[in-house]
DRENRO-14685 format. One record per residue (C-alpha): z, y, x; residue in one letter; residue number from 1. Coordinates in pm, whole numbers, plus 32768, in hexadecimal, padded with zeros to 4 digits. Each point is the difference from the previous one (the first is absolute). Layout:
N
up = Z	north = Y	east = X	aa = A	i = NUM $
...
***
This chain:
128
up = 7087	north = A9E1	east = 1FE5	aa = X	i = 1 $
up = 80E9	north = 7F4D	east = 7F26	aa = X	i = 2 $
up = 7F78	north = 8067	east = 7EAC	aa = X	i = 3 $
up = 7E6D	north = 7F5F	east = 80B1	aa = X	i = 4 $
up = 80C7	north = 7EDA	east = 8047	aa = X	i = 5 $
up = 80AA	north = 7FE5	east = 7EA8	aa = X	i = 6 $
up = 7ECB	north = 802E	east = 7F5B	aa = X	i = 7 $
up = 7F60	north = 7EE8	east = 80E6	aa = X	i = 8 $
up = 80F0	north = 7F0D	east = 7FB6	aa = X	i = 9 $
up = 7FF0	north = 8036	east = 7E90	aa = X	i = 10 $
up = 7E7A	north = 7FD6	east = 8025	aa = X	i = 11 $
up = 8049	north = 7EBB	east = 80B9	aa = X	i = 12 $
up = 8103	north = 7F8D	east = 7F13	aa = X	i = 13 $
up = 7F0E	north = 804A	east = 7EF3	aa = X	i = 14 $
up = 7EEA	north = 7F26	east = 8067	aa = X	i = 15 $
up = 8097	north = 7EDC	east = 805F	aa = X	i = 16 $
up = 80CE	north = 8005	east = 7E9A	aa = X	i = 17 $
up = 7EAC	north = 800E	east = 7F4F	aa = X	i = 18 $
up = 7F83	north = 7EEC	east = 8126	aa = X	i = 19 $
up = 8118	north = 7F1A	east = 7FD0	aa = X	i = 20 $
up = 7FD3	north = 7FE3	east = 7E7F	aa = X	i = 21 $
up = 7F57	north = 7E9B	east = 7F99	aa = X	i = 22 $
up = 7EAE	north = 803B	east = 7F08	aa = X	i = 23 $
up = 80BF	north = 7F9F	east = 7F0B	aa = X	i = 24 $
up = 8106	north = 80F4	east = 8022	aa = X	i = 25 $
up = 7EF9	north = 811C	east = 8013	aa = X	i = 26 $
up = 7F56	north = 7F8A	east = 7EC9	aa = X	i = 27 $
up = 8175	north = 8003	east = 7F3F	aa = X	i = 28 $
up = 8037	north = 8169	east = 807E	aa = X	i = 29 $
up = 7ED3	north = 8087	east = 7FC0	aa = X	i = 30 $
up = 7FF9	north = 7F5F	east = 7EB6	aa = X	i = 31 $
up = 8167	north = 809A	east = 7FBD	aa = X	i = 32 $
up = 7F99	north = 815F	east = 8067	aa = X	i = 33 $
up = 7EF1	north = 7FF3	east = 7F32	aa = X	i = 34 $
up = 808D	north = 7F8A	east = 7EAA	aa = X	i = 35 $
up = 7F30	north = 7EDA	east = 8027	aa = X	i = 36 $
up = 807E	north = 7E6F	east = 7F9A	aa = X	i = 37 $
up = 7ED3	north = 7F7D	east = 7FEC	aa = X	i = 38 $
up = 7F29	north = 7F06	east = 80EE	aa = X	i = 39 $
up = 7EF4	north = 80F4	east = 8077	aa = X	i = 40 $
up = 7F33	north = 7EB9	east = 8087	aa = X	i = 41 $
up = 7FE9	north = 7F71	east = 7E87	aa = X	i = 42 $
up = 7F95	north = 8157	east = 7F63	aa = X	i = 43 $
up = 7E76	north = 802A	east = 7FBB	aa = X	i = 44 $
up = 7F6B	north = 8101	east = 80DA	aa = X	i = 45 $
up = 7EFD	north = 8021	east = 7F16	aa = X	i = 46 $
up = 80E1	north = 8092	east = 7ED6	aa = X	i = 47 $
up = 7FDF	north = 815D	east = 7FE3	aa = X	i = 48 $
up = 815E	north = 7FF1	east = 7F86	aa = X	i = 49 $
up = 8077	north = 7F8E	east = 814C	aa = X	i = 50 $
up = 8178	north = 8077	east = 8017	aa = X	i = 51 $
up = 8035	north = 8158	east = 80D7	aa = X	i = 52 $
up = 8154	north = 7F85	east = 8092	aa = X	i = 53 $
up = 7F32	north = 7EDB	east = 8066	aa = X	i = 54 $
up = 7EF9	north = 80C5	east = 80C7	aa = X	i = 55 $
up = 8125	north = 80CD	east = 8091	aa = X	i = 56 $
up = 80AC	north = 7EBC	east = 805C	aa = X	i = 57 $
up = 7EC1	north = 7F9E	east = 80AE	aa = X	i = 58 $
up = 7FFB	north = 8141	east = 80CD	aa = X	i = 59 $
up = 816A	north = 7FEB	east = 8041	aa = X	i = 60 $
up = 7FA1	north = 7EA6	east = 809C	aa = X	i = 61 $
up = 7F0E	north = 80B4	east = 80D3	aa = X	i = 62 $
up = 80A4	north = 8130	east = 807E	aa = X	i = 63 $
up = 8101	north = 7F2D	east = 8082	aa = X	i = 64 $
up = 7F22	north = 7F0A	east = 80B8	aa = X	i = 65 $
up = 7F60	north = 818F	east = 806C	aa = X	i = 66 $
up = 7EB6	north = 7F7C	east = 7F6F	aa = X	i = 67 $
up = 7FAA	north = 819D	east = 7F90	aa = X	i = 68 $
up = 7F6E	north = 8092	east = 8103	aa = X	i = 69 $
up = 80B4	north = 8175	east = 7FEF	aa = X	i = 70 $
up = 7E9C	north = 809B	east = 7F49	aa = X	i = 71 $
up = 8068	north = 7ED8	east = 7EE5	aa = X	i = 72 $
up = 7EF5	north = 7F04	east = 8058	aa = X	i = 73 $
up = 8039	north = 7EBA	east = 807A	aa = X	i = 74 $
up = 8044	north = 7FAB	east = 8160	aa = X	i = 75 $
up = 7F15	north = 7EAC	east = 7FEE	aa = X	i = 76 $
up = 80BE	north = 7F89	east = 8172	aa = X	i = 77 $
up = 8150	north = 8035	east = 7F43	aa = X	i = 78 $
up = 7FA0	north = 7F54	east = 7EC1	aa = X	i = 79 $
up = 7F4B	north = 7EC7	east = 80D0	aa = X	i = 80 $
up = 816B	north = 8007	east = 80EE	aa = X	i = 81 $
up = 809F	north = 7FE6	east = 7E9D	aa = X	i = 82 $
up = 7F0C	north = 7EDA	east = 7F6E	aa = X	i = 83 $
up = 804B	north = 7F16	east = 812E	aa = X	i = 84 $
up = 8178	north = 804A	east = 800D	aa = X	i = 85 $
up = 8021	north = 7FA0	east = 7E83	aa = X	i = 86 $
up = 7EDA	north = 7F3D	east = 7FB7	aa = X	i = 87 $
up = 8075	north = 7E81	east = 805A	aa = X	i = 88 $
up = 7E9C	north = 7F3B	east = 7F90	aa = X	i = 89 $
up = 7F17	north = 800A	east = 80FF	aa = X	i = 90 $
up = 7EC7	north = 7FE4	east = 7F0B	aa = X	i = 91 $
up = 808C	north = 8139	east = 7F24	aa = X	i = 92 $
up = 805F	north = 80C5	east = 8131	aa = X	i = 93 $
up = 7ECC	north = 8007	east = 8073	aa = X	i = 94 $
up = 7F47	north = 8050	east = 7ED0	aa = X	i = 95 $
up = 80FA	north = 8140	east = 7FD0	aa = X	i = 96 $
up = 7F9D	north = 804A	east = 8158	aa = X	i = 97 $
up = 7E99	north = 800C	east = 7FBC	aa = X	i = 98 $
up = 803D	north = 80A6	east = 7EB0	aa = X	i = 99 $
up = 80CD	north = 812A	east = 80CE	aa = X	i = 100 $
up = 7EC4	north = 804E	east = 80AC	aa = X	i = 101 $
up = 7F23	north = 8021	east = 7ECE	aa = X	i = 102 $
up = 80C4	north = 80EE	east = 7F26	aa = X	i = 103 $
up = 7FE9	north = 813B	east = 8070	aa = X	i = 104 $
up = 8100	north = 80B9	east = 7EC3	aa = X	i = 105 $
up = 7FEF	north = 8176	east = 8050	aa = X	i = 106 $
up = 8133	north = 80C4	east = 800D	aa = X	i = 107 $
up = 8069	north = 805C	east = 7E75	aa = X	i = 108 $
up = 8100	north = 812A	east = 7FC0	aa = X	i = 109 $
up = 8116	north = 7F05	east = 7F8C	aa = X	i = 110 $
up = 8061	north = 7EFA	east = 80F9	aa = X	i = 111 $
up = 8028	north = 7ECB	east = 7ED3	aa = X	i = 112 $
up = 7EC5	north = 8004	east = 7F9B	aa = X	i = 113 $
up = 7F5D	north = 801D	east = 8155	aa = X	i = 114 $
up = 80E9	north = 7EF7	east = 8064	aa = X	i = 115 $
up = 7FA6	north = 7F47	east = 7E95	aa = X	i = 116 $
up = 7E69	north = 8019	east = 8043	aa = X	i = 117 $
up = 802F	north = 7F61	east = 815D	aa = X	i = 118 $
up = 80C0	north = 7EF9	east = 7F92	aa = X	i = 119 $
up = 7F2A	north = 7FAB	east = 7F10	aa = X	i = 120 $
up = 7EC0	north = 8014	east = 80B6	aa = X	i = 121 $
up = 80AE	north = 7F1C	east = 8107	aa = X	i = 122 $
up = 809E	north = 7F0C	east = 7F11	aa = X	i = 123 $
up = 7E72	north = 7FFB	east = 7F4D	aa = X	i = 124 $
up = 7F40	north = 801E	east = 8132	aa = X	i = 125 $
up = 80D7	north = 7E9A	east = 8073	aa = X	i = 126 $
up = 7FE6	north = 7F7E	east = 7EA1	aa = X	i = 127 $
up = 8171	north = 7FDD	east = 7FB0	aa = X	i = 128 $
***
C-alpha cells in the first residue's frame, strides 16, 4: 500500500512539475537536453541540413506537452490544447488550428523527425 501510494505521488509530483513550467522554460530545457542554442522558429524547414538537436528539441517540446500519442503519432487534441495555451494572436492561432487538422505526419521510427515533419507541415500549412 505504501510503495502504490509512493509511486502515485511521484506520478503527481511529476506532472504538475512539467505543468507548472512556463513555454519558455520548456523550450530552454528541451533546448539544453538536446545540445541545441539555436532559435528553432528562425531555422528553414526546408534545409535538408536542418540541425538533429533541433528536431530533438522540437520533440522534446512535444513529449512534454504529451503531444505523442504512445504508438509515436501525434495526439491532434493535445497539440490543438498546446496551440491555444501558447499561441497569444488570435489570427495565427487559428490558422495553426486549421493547419493541425490537415497534416496527417505518420508515425516515423525516430521521434525528432516525426516531431520535425509535423512541425513543419503545420508551420507551412499556416504559412509561417
Amino acid at each position: 500500500m505504501h510503495c502504490s501510494y509512493l509511486v502515485f505521488v511521484t506520478v503527481v509530483l511529476t506532472a504538475h512539475s512539467v505543468l507548472s513550467l512556463t513555454y519558455e522554460e520548456i523550450i530552454a530545457a528541451c533546448k539544453k537536453e538536446n545540445d541545441f542554442d539555436g532559435d528553432v522558429q528562425k531555422l528553414d524547414y526546408n534545409d535538408s541540413a536542418f540541425p538533429k538537436a533541433a528536431k530533438c528539441a522540437l520533440a522534446c517540446t512535444l513529449e512534454k506537452y504529451e503531444v505523442f500519442k504512445e504508438d509515436g503519432s501525434i495526439c491532434r487534441k493535445k497539440e490543438k490544447e498546446f496551440v491555444e495555451k501558447v499561441v497569444e494572436e488570435e489570427d495565427l492561432k487559428k490558422k495553426f488550428l486549421k493547419a493541425i487538422d490537415e497534416c496527417d505526419v505518420k508515425a516515423k521510427a525516430d521521434k525528432c523527425e516525426t516531431a520535425f515533419e509535423f512541425v513543419k507541415c503545420k508551420k507551412t500549412k499556416a504559412g509561417v
